[in-house]
C-alpha positions in Angstrom: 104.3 133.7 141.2 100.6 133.5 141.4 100.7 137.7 142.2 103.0 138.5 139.5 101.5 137.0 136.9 97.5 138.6 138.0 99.7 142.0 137.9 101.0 141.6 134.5 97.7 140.2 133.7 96.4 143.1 134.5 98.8 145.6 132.7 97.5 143.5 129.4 94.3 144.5 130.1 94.7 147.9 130.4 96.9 147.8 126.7 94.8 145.6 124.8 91.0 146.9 126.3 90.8 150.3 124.2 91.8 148.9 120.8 88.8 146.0 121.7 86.5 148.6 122.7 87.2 150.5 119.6 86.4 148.5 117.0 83.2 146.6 119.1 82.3 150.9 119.6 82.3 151.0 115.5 80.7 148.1 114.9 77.4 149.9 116.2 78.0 152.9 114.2 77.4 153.2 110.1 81.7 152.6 109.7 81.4 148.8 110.5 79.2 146.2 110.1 80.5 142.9 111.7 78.6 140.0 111.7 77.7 138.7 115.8 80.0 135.8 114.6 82.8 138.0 113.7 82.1 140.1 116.8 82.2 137.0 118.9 85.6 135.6 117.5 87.0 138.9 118.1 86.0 139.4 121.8 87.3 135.5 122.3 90.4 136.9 120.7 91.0 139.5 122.7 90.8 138.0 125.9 92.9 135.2 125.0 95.6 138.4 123.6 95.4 139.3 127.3 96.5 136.2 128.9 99.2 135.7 126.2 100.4 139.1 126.8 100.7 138.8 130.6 102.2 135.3 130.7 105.1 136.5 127.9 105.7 139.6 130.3 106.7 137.3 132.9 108.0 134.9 130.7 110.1 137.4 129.6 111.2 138.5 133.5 111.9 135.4 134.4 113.8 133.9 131.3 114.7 136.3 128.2 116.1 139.3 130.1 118.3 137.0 132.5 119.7 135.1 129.7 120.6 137.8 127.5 122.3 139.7 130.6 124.0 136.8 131.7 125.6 136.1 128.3 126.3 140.1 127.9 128.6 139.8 131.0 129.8 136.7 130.6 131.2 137.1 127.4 132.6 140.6 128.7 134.9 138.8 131.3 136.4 136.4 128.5 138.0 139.5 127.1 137.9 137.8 123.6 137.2 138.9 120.9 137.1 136.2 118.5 134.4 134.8 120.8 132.5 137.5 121.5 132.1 138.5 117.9 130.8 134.7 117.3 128.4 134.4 119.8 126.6 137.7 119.3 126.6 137.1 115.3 124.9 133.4 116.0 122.2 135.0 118.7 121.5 137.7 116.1 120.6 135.2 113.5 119.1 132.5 115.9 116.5 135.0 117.6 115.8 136.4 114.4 114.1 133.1 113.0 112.6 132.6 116.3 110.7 136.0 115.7 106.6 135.3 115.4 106.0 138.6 113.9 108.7 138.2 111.0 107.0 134.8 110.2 104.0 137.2 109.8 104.8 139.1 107.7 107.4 136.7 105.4 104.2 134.6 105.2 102.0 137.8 103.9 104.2 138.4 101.2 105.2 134.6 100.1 104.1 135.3 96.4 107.1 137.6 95.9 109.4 136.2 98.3 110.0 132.9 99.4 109.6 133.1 102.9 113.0 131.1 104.4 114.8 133.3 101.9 113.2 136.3 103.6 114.1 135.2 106.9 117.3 134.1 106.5 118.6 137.2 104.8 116.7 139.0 107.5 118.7 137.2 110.4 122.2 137.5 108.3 121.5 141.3 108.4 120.1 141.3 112.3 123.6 139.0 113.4 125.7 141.6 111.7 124.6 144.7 113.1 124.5 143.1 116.9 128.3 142.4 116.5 128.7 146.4 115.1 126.4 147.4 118.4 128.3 145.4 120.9 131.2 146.8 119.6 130.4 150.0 119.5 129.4 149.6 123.2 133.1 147.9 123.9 134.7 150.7 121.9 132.0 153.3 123.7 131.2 155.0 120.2 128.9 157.2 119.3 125.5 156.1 118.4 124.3 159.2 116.3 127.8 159.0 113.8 127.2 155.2 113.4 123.6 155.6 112.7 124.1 158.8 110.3 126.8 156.6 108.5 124.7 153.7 108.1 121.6 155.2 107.1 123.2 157.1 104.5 125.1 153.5 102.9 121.0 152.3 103.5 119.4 154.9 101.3 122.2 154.8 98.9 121.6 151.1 98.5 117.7 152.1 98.3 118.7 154.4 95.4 120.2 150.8 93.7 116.7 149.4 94.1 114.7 152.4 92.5 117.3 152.2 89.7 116.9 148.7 89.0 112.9 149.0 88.3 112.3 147.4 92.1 110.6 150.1 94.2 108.2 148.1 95.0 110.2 146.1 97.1 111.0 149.5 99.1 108.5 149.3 101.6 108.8 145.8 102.2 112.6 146.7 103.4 111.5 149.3 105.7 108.8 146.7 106.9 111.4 144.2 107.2 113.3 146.4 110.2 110.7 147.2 112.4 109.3 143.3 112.7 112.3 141.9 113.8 112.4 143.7 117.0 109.6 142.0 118.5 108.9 139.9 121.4 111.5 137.5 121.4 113.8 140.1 120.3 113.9 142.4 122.3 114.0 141.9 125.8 116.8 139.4 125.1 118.6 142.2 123.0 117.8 144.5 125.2 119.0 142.6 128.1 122.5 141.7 126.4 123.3 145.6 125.8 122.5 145.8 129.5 125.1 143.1 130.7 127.6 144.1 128.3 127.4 147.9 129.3 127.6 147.2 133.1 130.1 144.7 132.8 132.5 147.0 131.0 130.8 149.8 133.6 132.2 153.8 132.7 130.4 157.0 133.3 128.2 156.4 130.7 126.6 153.1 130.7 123.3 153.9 130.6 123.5 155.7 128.0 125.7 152.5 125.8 122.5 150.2 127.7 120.5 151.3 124.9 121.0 151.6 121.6 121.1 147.9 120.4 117.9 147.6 118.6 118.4 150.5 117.1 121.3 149.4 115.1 120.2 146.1 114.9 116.8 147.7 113.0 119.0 148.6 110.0 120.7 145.4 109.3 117.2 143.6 107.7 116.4 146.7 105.5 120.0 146.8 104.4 119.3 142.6 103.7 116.7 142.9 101.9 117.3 145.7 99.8 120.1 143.9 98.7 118.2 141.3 98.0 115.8 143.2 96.4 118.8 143.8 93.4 118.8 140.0 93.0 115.2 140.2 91.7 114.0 140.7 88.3 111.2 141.1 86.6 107.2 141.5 87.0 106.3 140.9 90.8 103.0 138.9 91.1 101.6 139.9 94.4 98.5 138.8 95.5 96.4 139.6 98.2 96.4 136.9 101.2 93.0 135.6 102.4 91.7 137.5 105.7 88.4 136.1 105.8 87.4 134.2 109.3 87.2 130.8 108.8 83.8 129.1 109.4 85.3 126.1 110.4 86.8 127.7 113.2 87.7 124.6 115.7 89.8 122.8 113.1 91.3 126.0 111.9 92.4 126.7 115.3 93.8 123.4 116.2 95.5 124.0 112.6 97.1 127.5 113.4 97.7 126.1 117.1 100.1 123.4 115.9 102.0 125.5 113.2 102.8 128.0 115.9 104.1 125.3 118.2 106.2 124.3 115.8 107.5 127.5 114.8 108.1 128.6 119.1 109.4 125.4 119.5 112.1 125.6 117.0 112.7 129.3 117.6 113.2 128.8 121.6 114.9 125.4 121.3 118.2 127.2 119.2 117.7 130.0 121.6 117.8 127.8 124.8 120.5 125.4 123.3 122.9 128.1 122.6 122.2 129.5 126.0 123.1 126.1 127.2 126.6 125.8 125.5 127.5 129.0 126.7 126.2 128.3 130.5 128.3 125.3 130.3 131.7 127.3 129.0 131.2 130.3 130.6 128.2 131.1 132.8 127.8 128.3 135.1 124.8 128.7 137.0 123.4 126.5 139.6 120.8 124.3 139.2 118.3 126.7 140.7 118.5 129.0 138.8 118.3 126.9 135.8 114.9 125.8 136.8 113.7 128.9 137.2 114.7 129.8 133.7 112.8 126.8 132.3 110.1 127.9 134.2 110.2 131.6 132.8 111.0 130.0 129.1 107.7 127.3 129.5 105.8 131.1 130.1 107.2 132.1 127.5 106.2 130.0 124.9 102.5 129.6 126.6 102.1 133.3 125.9 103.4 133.6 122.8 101.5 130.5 121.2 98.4 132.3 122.7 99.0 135.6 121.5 99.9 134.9 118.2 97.0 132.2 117.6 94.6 134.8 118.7 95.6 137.5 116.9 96.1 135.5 113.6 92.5 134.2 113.7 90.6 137.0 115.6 92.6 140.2 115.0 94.5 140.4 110.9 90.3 139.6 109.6 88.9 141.9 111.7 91.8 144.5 110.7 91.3 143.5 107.1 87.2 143.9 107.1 87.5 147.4 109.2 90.6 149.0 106.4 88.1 148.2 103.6 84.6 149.3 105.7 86.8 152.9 106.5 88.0 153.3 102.8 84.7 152.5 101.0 83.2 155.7 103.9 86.0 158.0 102.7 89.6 159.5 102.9 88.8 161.8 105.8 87.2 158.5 108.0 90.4 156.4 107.0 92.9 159.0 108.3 90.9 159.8 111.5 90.4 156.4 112.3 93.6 155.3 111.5 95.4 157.6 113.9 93.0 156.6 116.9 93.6 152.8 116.4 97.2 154.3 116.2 97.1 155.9 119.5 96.1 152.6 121.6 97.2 149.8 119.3 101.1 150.2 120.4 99.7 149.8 123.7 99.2 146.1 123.2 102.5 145.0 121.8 104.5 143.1 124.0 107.6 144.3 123.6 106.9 147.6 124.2 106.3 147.3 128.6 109.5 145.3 128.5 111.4 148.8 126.8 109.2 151.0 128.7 110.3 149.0 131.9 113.7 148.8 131.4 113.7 152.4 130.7 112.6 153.4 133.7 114.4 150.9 136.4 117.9 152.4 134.2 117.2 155.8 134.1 116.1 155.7 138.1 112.7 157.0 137.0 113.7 160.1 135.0 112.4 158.6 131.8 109.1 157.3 133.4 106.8 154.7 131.9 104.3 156.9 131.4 106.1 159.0 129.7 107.7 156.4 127.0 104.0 155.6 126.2 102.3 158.7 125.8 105.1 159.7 123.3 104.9 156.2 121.4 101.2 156.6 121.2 101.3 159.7 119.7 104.1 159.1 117.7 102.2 155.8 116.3 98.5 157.3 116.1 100.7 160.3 113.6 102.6 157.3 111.4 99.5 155.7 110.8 97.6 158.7 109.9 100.3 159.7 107.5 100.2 155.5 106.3 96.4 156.4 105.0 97.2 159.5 103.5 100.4 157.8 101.4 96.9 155.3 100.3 94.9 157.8 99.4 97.0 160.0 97.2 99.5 156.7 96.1 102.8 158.1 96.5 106.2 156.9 97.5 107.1 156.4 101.2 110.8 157.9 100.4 108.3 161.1 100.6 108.0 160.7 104.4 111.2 157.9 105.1 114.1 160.8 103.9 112.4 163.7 105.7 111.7 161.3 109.0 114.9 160.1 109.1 116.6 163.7 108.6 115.2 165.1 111.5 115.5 162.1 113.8 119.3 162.3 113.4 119.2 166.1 113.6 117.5 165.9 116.5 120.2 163.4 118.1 122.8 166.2 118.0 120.7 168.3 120.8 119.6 166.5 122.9 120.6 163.8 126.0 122.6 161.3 124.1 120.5 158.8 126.1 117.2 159.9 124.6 118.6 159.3 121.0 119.5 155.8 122.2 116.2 155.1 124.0 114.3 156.9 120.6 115.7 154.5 118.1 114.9 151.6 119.9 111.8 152.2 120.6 111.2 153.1 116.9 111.8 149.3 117.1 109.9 147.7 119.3 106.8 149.7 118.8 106.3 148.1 115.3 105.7 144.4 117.0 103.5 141.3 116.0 100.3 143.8 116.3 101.3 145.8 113.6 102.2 143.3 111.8 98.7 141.1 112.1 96.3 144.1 112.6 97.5 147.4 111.2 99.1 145.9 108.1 96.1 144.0 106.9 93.8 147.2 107.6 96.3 149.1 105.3 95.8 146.0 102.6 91.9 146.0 103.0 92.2 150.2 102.5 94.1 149.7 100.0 92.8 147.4 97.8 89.6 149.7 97.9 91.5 152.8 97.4 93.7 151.9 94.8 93.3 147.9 94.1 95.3 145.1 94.4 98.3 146.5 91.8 99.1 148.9 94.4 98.7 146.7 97.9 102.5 145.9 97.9 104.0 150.2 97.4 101.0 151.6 99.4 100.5 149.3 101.4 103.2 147.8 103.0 105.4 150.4 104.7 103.4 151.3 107.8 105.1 148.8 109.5 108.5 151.6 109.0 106.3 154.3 109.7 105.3 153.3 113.0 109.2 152.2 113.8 110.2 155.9 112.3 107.5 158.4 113.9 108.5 157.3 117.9 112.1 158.3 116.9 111.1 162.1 116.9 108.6 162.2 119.3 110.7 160.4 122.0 113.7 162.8 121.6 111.4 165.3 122.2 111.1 164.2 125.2 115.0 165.1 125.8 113.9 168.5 124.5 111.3 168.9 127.3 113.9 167.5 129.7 116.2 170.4 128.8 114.1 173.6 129.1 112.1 171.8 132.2 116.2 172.0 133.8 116.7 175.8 132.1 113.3 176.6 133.9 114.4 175.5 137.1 118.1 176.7 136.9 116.3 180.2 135.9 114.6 179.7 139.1 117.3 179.1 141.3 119.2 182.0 140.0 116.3 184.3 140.5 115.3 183.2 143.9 119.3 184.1 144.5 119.0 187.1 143.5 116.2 188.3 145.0 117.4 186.8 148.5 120.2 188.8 147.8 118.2 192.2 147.4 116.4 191.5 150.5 119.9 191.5 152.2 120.7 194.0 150.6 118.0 196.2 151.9 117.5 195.3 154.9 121.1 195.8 155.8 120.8 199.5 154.7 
């Protein structure tokens, strides 16, 4: 246990050290000036994101995956429906509240939507869009038709919302799907696609593996743009406070205990649930319970770390460095903003357990490595584009329509698993990070750039830009995949052919 949990230590330090390094690198340059008591928070931050990061990863080993595949297969062999359809629905809206990084962002945005509202309707849309994916699995449909269909019904509803004087709200919906595949989420999600598909077995079950998140991404924008309808009148948004506290230790022991509360509650339903259904259905032995209450108790260590840390350490520092950049200049902003870009999806949780997963299914054709060069250049570009949207204040249909259109083109030519694996990850790159360190750099550029008025159009909507971008660059990767095969097959046939002319001229 002791080995496993140095290793994954490890891997956390690798993902969180260059974003650190970055902004401690700019804070002795003319971009940043952070006070040594800022600086000092930070670094404390930082190593305390490590730990958190490596006990969740085998937290998440030990407990979350081996839960959800468990009920995935289980519920499989009942071969009913009824129950099926229930149980998935519940887990789609219980895992949803337990999310830390939708509690983020529903917080950030409490003076235009009450929070519980926010996350309820959020959960609603999660639970009925993980019955439509498990079903599509059972059925063994097509993920490209069901996502082309439902994207279309989403930016028809979006149209609604422009029509009804709410486009504010727009981004906030786009936001709204890419936080609720998180932590919790997603190896759980994940996991339960992965029982399910090998339970019901076929020649393609990798391929229905994935594909989950994905679908389960469009539920909360299609919430809470219907939600958005509901609301009239002038939205009074104001900008949350992102300053460090100088009372630090009783801050901390204040953020400490509303997080335990909120992981607490979250993994209690979670775990309860579990329970019920171990009792009908699963039955496992009382060793293997143990050692899920072990991997759970990791778990919720890492997660109260990491999301204490980066809610006192990282979302100020995020805030202070979006205003230093914006106040230098455009050109600063967008540079900068696609180098934090490149290493800051490195750090999100979430992201080694799909990157994992990806490779064990695929038998290493999809390597690790692989999954996160493409993320990292897929979120670096999304947050790039974020600062230019700032700059020149313009709608993020601009880059959402076009994004989207090419991410379902592209699903039509290449490996049906690589659309699968794409639109997940579009997912789970947009985790409690984003959410606590990109977003509030976006609010502190701006509220410089274009003031406060503007925070909730310009602003928020990174969050969907960094859960649309991986969708293109990942199926690229299918793209490579199929001219690296042409090559080879190219190959083959001419060393054929030239062995044959060697025959053929020696023989004469």
């Amino acid at each position: 246990m002791r080995k496993q949990l140095w290793h994954k230590i490890k891997e956390a330090l690798v993902s969180v050290l260059p974003v650190t390094l970055i902004v401690i690198i700019l804070n002795f340059t003319p971009l940043i000036d952070l006070s040594a008591y800022e600086i000092i928070v930070f670094s404390i931050s930082a190593v305390a994101l490590i730990v958190g990061i490596g006990l969740f990863n085998l937290g998440a080993d030990m407990a979350m995956q081996p839960m959800g595949e468990q009920i995935g297969s289980s519920l499989m062999k009942s071969n009913k429906v009824k129950i099926i359809v229930f149980v998935c629905f519940i887990m789609g809206v219980l895992i949803t509240i337990a999310e830390p990084d939708l509690t983020v962002l529903a917080n950030q945005v409490s003076a235009v939507v009450e929070p519980m509202v926010l996350i309820i309707s959020i959960g609603l849309g999660v639970g009925i869009f993980l019955v439509l994916a498990v079903i599509k699995i059972i059925l063994k449909k097509d993920l490209s038709m069901m996502l082309m269909f439902f994207y279309a019904l989403l930016f028809a509803i979006a149209s609604l919302v422009i029509l009804n004087g709410n486009g504010d709200l727009l981004a906030l919906s786009f936001d709204s799907g890419g936080v609720t595949t998180g932590p919790i989420t997603v190896p759980f999600i994940m996991s339960l696609g992965v029982g399910v598909a090998a339970t019901i077995g076929g020649r393609n079950k990798n391929e229905n593996s994935f594909g989950l998140i994905a679908l389960c991404s469009v539920g909360p924008i299609i919430a809470i743009l219907i939600l958005s309808v509901s609301i009239s009148g002038t939205l009074n948004f104001t900008v949350p406070n992102y300053e460090i506290s100088q009372n630090l230790f009783s801050d901390l022991i204040h953020e400490i205990g509303n997080v335990s509360l909120d992981l607490l509650l979250a993994l209690s339903l979670i775990v309860g649930f579990f329970l019920i259904i171990n009792f009908i259905y699963i039955k496992l032995p009382r060793k293997k319970l143990i050692q899920l209450s072990i991997g759970i108790l990791y778990t919720f260590i890492g997660l109260l770390i990491f999301l204490t840390s980066v809610t006192i350490g990282f979302m100020p520092i995020g805030y202070k460095l979006g205003t230093s950049l914006a106040e230098i200049g455009p050109i600063a902003l967008i540079i900068m903003g696609f180098i934090l870009g490149l290493v800051v999806v490195l750090a999100e949780p979430a992201v080694h357990v799909l990157t994992k997963q990806v490779e064990e299914i695929t038998l290493g054709g999809v390597s690790k490595n692989q999954m996160l060069i493409a993320l990292s250049v897929g979120v670096g570009v999304s947050i790039g584009l974020s600062m230019i949207r700032i700059v020149f204040d313009f709608s993020i249909f601009y880059y959402l329509i076009p994004g989207y259109f090419i991410s379902l083109g592209l699903s039509f030519f290449v490996p049906k698993i690589y659309t699968s694996i794409a639109f997940d990850s579009g997912g789970v790159a947009s985790g409690p990070l984003t959410s606590s360190f990109i977003l509030p750099l976006a609010v502190g550029a701006c509220m410089v750039m274009q003031g406060e008025s503007k925070v909730l159009s310009d602003a928020y909507g990174i969050v969907a830009m960094v859960a649309m971008t991986p969708l293109i660059t990942i199926q690229a990767l299918g793209f490579k995949d199929i001219l690296s095969k042409k090559v080879k097959e190219k190959s083959r046939m001419r060393k054929i052919i030239d062995s044959d002319d060697e025959q053929i001229i020696n023989f004469m």
